[in-house]
N, C-alpha and C positions, 0 to 999 in steps of 0.2 A: 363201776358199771361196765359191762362187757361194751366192746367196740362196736356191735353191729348195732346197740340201743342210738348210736347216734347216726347212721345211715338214714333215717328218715327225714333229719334235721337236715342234716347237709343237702339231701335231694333237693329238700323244698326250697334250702338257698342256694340252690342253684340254679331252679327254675324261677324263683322270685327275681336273680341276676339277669339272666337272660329274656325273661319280660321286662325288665326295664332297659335293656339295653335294645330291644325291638322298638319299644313304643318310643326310646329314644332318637332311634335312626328316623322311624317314622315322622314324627316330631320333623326333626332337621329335613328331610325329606319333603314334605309338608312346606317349611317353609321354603325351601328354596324355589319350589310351586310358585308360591304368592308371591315371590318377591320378579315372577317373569315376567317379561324379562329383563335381564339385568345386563344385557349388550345387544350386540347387531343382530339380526336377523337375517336370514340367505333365504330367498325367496327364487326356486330356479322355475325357468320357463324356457321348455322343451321346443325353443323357435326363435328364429332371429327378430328382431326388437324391427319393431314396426309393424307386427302382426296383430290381428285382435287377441290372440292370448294375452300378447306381450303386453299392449294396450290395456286390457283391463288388470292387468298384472299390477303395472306403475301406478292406477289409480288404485289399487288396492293397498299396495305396499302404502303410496303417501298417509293415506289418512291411517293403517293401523300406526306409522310411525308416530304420528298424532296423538292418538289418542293412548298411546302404552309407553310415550317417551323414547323411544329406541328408534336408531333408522331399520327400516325392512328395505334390504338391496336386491333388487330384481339381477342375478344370476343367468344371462342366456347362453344355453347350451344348445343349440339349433343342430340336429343330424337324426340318421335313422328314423324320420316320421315320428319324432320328440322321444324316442327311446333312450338316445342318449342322456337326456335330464330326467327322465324318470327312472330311469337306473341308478343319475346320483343320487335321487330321493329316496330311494328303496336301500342303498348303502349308506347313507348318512347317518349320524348319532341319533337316538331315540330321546333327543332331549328339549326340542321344543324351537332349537334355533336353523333346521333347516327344513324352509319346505317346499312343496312342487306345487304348479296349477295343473291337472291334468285335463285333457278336453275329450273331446268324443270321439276321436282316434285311438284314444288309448284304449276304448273299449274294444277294438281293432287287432289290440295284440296278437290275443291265441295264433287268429286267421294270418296274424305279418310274419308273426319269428316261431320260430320251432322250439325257444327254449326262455322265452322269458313274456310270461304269458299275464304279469302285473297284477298279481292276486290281491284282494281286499286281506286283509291278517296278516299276510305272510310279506307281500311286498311293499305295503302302504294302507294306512288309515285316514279313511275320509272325515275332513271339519266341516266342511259343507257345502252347499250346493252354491254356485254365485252366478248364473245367468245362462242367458241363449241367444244366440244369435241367428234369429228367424232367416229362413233361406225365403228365395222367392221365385217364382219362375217367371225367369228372365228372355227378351226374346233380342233380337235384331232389329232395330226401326224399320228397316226396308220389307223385315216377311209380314206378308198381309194378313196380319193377327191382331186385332184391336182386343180380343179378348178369349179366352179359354174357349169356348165355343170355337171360334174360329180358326183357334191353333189347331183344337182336335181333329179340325178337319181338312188342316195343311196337313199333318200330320199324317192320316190317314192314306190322303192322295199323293204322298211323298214319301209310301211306307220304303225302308233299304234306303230313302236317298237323303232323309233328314239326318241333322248332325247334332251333335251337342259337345261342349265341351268341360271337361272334369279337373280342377288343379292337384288332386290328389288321389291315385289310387284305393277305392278301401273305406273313402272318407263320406260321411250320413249324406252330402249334398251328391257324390256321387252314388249311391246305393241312390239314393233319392231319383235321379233321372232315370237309374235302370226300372226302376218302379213304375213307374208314369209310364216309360214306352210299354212296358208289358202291360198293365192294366189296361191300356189301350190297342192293345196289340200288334204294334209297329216295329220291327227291325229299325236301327238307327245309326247312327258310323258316329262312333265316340271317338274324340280325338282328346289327346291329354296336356296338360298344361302343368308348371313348375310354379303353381299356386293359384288362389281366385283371381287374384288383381292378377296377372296376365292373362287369364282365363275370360277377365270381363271386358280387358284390353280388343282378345283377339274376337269375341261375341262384337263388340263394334264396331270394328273394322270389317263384318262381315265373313271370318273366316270359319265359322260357323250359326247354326241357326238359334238353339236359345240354351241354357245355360240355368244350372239349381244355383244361387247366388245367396252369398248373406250385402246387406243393406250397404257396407262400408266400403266392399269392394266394387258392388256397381255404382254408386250413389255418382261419381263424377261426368260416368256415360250417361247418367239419367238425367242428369241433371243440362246435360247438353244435348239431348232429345234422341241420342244415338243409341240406345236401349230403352225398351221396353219391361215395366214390372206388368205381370198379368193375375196373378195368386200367391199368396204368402202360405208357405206349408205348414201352418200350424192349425190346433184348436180353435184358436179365434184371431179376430185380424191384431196385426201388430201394433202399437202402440206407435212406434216411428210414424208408419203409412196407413192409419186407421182408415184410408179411403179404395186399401188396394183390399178386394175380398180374398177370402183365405179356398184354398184349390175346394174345399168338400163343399163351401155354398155354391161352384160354380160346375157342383157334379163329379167330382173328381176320386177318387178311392179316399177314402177317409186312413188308409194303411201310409199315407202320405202326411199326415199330421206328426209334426211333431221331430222330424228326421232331420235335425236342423246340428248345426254346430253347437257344444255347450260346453260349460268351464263347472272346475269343481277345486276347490282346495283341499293339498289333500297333505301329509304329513311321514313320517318312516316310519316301520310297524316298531310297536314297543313304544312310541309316545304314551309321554303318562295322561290317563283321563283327564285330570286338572289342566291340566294344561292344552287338551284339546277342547273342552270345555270353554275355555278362557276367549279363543283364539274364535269357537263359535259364538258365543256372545256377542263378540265387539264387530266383525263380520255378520252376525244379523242386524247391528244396528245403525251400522255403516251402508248395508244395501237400503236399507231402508229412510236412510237420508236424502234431501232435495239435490243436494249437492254431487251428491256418488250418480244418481241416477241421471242427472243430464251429463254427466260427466260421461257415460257408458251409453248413452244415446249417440252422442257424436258416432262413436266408433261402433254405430250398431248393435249394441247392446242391450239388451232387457235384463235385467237384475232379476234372480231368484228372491223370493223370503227367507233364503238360506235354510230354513228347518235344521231337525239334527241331525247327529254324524248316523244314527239311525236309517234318516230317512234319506242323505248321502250312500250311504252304502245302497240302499235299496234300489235306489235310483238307476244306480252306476251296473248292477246285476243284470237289471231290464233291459237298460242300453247293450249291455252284455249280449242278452240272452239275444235283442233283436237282430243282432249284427247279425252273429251266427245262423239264425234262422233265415236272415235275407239273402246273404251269403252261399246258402245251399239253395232256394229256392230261386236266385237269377244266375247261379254259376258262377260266381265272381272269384277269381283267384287275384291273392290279395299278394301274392312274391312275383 
């Protein structure tokens, strides 16, 4: 038989070879999925340990270590407004054992750096959504503001001389006070701070007049009568302070909802689905525990329902898109 009669045999076994050696890697591939994971976990947090990232970081880490048998080691890399540790998350293996918590700064990028701007696909894939930490507006015990009402109208009569103070250029609680004085139409002398907790430090002390605050950093002036909470900037009142109203019951721009600090897990692009997958799972059912959720009370925290890496990405766009948009509408230069 002429040699070309057997050219069609050979073809077929050789694509016969090469699909079993696909469905074979797959296979193997597959399992090593199922078996994550099978050592440590690097969990980086783009801020020095004792912050609320870092905070809900460590309670995050312990119980996945719990529940998936592997330690997850909280990694802090604190610099460049957590650029630094979301760069090593975006250079990291795409394999499941290194990840980032990004927060609401990082939706900040484009506006901070000129060249590494933390794209959803390209520099990282979100696993899910894991809470907020409602801001509130916070005043000085001595300004004669018992309540929104009344601020509005220190406010007013002190347009150019009222103050407020910001711990981080760029960041939702500072967009957040440029908001409020514009909606109300007040010039105001913004003085800046090297984080909230000095920020709610120097608000007690008087060194200025009130302050966009998450719950952990003022909670100890509050709690010694030396600040004032007046409105929580959210949808609806916070879960911590159910008794403080939220700014839009007490009149206020409802564009103020919502502008608060928030965390999201997030992973190095090229993570395999399964394994982000995995990782959403155990993190919805973790936020959703008695235990996780007072545990993120302490430090201010409200837990998300985590939803999917979906509804993370979607999330993260919005925060996205609003930055930018507040950004050109109050002029804020974020370098």
């Amino acid at each position: 038989m002429p040699a070309a009669a057997f050219k069609p045999v050979v073809r077929r076994a050789r694509h016969a070879w090469l699909a079993a050696l696909g469905a074979a890697l797959a296979l193997t591939s597959a399992a090593a999925r199922a078996d994550y994971p099978d050592r440590p976990v690097r969990l980086i947090v783009g801020l020095q340990a004792g912050a609320s990232t870092d905070n809900l970081a460590r309670a995050l880490a312990q119980r996945l270590g719990e529940r998936l048998h592997q330690p997850f080691v909280v990694d802090n890399k604190p610099g460049g407004a957590t650029r630094l540790g979301m760069e090593a998350v975006s250079r990291a293996a795409p394999d499941g054992y290194t990840l980032g918590i990004a927060n609401a700064v990082t939706a900040s990028f484009p506006q901070m750096f000129d060249n590494f701007a933390f794209t959803p696909g390209k520099d990282f894939v979100p696993v899910a959504m894991l809470g907020r930490a409602p801001s509130f507006i916070a005043v000085r015990a001595g300004l004669p503001a018992k309540n929104v009402q009344e601020f509005v109208a220190y406010a007013r009569a002190n347009d150019g001389k009222i103050s407020f103070g910001q711990g981080s250029n760029g960041s939702n609680p500072h967009l957040a006070a440029l908001l409020l004085m514009k909606s109300l139409g007040v010039h105001a002398i913004e003085v800046p701070y090297k984080g909230n907790a000095p920020t709610a430090v120097a608000l007690a002390g008087g060194e200025v007049d009130f302050a966009m605050l998450e719950y952990a950093a003022a909670r100890p002036m509050v709690e010694r009568g030396a600040v004032r909470l007046l409105a929580v900037t959210e949808p609806r009142r916070a879960e911590l302070l159910p008794a403080v109203p939220t700014s839009s019951e007490q009149g206020l721009t409802r564009e103020l909802d919502g502008i608060t600090p928030w965390f999201m897990l997030v992973a190095p692009p090229g993570t395999p689905s399964a394994v982000v997958a995995t990782l959403n799972r155990h993190v919805s059912e973790i936020l959703k525990s008695k235990d996780m959720r007072q545990a993120l009370a302490l430090v201010g925290i409200e837990p998300d329902e985590a939803g999917t890496p979906a509804a993370a990405l979607a999330y993260f766009q919005r925060q996205r898109e609003q930055v930018a948009r507040l950004a050109r509408e109050l002029n804020v230069s974020f370098k």
